[in-house]
C-alpha positions in Angstrom: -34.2 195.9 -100.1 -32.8 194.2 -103.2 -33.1 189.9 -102.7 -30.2 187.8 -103.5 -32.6 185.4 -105.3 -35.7 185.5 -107.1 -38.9 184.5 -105.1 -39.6 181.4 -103.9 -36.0 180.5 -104.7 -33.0 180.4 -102.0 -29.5 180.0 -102.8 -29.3 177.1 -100.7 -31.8 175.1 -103.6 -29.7 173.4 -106.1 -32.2 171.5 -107.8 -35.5 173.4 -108.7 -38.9 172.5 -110.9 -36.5 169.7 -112.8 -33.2 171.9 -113.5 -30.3 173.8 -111.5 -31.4 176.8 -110.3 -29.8 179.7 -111.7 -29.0 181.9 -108.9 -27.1 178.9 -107.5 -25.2 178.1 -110.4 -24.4 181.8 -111.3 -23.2 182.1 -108.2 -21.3 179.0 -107.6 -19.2 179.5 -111.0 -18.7 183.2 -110.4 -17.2 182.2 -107.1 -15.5 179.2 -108.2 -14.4 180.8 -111.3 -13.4 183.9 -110.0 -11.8 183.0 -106.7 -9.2 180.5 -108.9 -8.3 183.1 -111.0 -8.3 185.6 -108.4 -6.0 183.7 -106.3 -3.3 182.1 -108.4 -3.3 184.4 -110.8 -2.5 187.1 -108.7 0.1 184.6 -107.4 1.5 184.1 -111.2 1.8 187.7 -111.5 4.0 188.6 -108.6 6.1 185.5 -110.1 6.5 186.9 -113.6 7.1 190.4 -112.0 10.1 189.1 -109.7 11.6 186.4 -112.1 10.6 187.0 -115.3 12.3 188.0 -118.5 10.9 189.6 -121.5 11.3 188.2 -124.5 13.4 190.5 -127.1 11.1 188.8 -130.3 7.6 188.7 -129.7 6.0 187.4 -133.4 2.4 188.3 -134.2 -0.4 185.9 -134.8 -3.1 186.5 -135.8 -5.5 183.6 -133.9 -3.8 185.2 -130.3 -5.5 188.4 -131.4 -8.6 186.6 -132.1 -8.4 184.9 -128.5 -8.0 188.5 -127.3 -10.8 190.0 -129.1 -13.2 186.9 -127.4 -12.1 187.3 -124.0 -12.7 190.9 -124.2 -16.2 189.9 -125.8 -17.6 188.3 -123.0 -17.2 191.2 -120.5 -19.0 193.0 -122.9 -21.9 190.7 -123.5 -22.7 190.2 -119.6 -22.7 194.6 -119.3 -25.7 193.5 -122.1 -27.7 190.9 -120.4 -27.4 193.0 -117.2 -28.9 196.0 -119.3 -31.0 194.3 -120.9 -32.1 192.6 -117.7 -33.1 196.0 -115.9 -34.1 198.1 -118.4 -36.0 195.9 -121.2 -37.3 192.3 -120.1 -40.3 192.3 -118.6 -40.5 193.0 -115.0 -37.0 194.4 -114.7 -35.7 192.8 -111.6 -32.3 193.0 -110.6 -31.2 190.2 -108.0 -28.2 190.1 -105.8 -26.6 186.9 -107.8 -26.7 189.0 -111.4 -24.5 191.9 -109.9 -22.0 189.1 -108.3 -21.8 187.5 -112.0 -21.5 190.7 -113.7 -18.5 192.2 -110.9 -16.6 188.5 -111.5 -17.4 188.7 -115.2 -15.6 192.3 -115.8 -12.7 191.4 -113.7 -11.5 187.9 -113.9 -11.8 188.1 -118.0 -9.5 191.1 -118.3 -7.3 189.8 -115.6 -7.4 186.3 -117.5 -6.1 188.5 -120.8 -3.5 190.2 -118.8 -2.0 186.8 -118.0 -2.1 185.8 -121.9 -0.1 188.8 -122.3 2.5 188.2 -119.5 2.6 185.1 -120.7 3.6 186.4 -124.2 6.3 188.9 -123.6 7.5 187.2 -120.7 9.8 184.2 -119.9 10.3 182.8 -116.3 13.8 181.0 -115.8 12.7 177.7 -116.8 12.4 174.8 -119.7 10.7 177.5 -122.8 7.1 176.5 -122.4 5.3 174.3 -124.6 2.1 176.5 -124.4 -0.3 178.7 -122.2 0.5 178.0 -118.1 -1.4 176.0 -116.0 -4.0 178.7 -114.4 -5.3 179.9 -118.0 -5.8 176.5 -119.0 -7.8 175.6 -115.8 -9.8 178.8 -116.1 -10.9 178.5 -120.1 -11.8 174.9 -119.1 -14.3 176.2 -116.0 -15.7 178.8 -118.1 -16.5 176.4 -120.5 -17.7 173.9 -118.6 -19.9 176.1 -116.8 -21.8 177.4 -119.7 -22.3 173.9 -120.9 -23.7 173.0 -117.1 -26.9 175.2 -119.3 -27.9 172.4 -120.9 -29.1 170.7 -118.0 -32.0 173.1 -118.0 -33.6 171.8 -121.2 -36.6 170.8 -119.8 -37.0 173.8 -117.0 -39.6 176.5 -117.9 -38.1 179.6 -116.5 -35.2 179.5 -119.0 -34.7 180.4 -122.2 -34.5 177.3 -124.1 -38.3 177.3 -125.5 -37.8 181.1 -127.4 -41.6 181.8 -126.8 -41.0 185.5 -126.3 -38.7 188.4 -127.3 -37.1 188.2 -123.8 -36.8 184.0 -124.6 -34.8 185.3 -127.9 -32.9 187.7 -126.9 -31.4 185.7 -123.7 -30.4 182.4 -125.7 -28.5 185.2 -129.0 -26.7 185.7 -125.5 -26.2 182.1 -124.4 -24.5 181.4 -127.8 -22.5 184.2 -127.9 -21.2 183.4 -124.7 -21.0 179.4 -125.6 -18.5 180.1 -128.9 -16.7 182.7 -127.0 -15.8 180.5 -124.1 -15.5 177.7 -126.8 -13.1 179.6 -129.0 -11.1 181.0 -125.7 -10.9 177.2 -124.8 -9.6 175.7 -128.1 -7.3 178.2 -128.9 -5.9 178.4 -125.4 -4.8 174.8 -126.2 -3.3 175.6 -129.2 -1.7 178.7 -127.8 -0.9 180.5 -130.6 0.7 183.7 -129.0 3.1 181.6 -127.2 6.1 181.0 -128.6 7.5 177.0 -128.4 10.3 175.5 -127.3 12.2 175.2 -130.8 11.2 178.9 -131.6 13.2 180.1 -128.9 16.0 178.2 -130.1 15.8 179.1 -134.0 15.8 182.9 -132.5 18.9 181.9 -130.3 20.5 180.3 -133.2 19.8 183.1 -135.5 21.2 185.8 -133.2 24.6 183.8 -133.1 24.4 182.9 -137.2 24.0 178.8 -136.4 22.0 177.0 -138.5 18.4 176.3 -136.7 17.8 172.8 -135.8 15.1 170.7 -136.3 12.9 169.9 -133.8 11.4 166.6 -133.4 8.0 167.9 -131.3 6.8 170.4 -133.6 3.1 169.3 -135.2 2.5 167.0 -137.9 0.0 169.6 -138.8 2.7 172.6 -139.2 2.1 174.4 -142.4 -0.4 171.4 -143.5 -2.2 173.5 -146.2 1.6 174.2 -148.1 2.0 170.5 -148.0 -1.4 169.7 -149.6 -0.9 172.6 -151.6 2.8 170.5 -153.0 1.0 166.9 -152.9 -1.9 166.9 -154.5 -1.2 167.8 -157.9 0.3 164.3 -158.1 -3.3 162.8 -157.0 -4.1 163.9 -160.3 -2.9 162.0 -163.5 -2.1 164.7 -166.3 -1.0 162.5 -168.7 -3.2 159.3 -168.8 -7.3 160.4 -169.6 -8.2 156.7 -168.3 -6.1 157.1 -164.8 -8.2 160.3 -164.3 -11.4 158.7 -165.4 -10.4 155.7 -162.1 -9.5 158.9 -160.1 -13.5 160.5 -160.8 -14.8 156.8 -159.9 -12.9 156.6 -156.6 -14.0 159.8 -155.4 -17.5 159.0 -156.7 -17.1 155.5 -154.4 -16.4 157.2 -151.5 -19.1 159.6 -151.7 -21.6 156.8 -152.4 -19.9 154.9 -149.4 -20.7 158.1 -147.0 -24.4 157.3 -148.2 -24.1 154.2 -148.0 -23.1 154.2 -144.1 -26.1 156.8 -143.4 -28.8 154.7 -145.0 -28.1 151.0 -143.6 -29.0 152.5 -139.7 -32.0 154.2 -141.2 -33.5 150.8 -143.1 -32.5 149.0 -140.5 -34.7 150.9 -138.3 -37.6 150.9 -141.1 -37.2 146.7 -140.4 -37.2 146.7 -136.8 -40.4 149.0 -137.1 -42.6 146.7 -139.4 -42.2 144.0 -137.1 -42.3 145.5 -134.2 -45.4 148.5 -134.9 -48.5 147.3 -135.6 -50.0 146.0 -138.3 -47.2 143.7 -138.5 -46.1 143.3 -141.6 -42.7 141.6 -143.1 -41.2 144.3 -145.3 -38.9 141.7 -147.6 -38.8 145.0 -149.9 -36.7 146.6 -146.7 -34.9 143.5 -146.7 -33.7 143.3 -150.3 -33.0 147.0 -150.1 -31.0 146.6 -146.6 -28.6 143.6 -147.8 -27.5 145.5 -151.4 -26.5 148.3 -148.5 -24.6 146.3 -147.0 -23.2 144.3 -149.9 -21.8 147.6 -150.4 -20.7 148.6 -146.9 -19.1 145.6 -146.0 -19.3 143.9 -143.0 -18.1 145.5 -139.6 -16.0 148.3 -140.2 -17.1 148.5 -144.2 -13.0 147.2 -145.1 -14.3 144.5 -147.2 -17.5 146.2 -149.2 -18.0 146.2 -152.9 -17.3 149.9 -153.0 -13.9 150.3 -150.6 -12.7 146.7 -152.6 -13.9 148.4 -156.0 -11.7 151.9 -154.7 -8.8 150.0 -153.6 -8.4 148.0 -157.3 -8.7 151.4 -159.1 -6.7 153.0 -157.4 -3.6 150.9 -157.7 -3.1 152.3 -161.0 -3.2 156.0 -159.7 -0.8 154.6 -156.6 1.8 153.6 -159.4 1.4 156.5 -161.2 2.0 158.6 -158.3 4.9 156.7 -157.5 6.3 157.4 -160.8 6.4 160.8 -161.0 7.3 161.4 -157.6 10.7 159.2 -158.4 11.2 161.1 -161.6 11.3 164.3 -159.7 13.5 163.3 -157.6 15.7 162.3 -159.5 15.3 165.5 -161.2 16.2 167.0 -158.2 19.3 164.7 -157.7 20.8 165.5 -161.4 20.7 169.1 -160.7 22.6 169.5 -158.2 26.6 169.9 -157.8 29.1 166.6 -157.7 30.3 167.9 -154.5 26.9 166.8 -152.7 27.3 163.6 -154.9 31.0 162.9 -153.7 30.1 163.5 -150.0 27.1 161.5 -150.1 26.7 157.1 -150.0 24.9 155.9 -153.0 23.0 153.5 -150.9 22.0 155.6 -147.8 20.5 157.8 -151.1 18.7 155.5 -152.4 17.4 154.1 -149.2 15.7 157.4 -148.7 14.2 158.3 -151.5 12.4 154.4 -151.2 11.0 155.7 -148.0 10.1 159.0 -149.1 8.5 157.9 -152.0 6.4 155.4 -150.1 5.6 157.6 -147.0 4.1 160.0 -149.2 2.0 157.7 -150.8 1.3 156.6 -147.7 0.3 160.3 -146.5 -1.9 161.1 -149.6 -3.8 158.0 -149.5 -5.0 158.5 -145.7 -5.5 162.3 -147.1 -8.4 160.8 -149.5 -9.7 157.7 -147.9 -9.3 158.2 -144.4 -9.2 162.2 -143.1 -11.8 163.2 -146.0 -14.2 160.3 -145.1 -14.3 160.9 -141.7 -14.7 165.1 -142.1 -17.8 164.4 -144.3 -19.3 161.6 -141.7 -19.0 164.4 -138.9 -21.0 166.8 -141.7 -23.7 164.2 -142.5 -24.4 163.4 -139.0 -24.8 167.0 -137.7 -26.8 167.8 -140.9 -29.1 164.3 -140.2 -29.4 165.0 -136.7 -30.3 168.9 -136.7 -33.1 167.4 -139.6 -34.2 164.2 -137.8 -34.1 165.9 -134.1 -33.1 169.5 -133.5 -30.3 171.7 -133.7 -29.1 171.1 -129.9 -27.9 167.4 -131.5 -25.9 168.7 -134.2 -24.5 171.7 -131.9 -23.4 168.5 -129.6 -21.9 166.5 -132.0 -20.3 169.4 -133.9 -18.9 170.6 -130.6 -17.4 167.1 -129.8 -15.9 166.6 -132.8 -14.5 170.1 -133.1 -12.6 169.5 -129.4 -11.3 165.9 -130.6 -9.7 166.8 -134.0 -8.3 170.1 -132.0 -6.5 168.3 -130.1 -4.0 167.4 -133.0 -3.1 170.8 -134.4 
């Protein structure tokens, strides 16, 4: 007779030789997971299939095929482990708990792409939705929080985490398959790509009758943010005047140094604690000398008032101006070209009023571009590459993954 558990092991022990036990916590998600999705999304369906509409233009995106493709992927990786669980690792035992996983697995994830679907080419008679509905995005968030519930078995022996055999291998090539599947499934369904949005809806409405689309205040920032770098930067870079471009290389080379810079004043200041503190004592004044030029350059605090962001900001005063320059002189450009009609209908003042704000908003907007947004992408960098060196991969996956959730959550 097949046993629910492995031996030694009931369902009814959570906490076993210092981790979760896995037939528990298989089973618990499968049920949790399942039986949610199960039950209101059966409930969703029979609403979209009494009420709903279909939407006459579906437009194609790409990243809602890619969601597709990953919920689709995990089904298939589970039929794997299960394989590969009764036919190659060693002993080949099949336990009731696996075949409950596996059952869940190859029906809630095609039922969960189903509703992605309806939710696609269907419209109930409501506000246009502002992305996926609530069910999908409670389900990508258990799936997701139940494979990271695996790092809570670091230290246990009968997982996979040490890789000290084929089996080891093989089982953790799974783990993170499954881990930036669910991921991806769980970011994207935020972003809900193969939705279409509220002012969507109305641009197609407005199109069918032949009114002009209106703006919509709500749509991202981030819309289309690679055409607008692709239209802005150019004027980061002074054409005409070789010394502006030579203060342009040193600014960029300052903030590279001040990326160092932060990364090194922990790490000396550690090498101080430790002479005093680690026998033989010894003062380090070397460490000293070396730690204060650090932060002579860093600054105090925050790093605003350093030697490098002060030496950046004077330099870059020139390239501001410049900037400034030609982004009025094409806009005037822009102005004389076209017809006295939009002149005559337009107030001199309110014009001019705008293109001040303009002009300063977008030097506003490439400034942060350079010395706030690039900083901070190439911190995230250094400290995943510092703390896969100095620790182990799990560290950078953690802080990559953290960091990858909080930026996602403005696009």
């Amino acid at each position: 007779m097949m046993e629910y558990c492995p031996p030694n092991v009931t369902l009814g022990e959570i906490w076993v030789d210092h981790g979760i036990s896995q037939c528990f916590m298989e089973t618990a998600s499968a049920i949790l997971i399942g039986g949610f999705l199960l039950i209101f999304g059966l409930i969703q369906i029979v609403m979209y299939k009494r009420y709903a509409t279909e939407v006459v233009d579906v437009r194609s995106s790409r990243l809602f095929a890619v969601q597709m493709f990953f919920t689709l992927f995990v089904p298939v990786l589970a039929v794997i482990r299960f394989l590969l669980q009764a036919f190659v690792f060693k002993g080949g035992s099949i336990y009731g708990y696996m075949i409950l996983a596996l059952v869940i697995t190859l029906v809630v994830f095609p039922l969960s792409a189903y509703l992605a679907v309806l939710e696609r080419r269907f419209l109930l008679p409501s506000v246009p939705p502002r992305g996926h509905g609530f069910v999908l995005l409670v389900f990508w968030a258990l799936i997701f929080v139940s494979e990271n519930l695996s790092f809570l078995n670091l230290n246990k022996e009968g997982w996979w985490w040490h890789l000290k055999n084929l089996q080891d291998r093989l089982e953790m090539s799974l783990f993170v398959g499954r881990y930036v599947s669910c991921m991806i499934m769980f970011v994207l369904g935020m972003k809900a790509p193969g939705i279409m949005h509220q002012f969507e809806y109305l641009e197609d409405d407005e199109n069918r009758r032949n009114i002009p689309p209106r703006q919509d205040d709500n749509r991202s920032t981030f819309r289309n943010v690679f055409g607008k770098l692709r239209t802005l930067l150019p004027f980061l870079w002074p054409r005409k005047s070789a010394c502006l471009q030579i203060y342009v290389l040193i600014c960029v080379l300052a903030l590279i140094a001040g990326r160092a810079v932060n990364l090194y004043v922990p790490i000396y200041s550690k090498k101080i604690v430790d002479s005093i503190s680690i026998p033989p004592f010894y003062f380090r004044w070397d460490l000293v000398v070396i730690y204060v030029l650090f932060k002579f350059l860093q600054g105090g605090g925050t790093g605003g008032m350093g030697f490098l962001n002060n030496l950046r900001s004077f330099l870059w005063i020139k390239v501001q101006q410049y900037t400034t320059r030609e982004l009025q002189l094409e806009l005037f450009k822009h102005l004389h070209d076209l017809p006295l009609r939009w002149h005559l209908s337009r107030k001199t003042g309110e014009v001019l009023r705008v293109m001040d704000r303009g002009t300063d908003s977008i030097d506003n907007l490439l400034s942060y571009i350079l010395f706030s947004i690039t900083p901070t992408l190439i911190d995230i960098i250094v400290a995943v590459i510092y703390f896969v060196s100095e620790f182990n991969a799990w560290f950078g996956l953690i802080v990559f993954t953290t960091m990858v959730l909080y930026i996602s959550e403005y696009f």
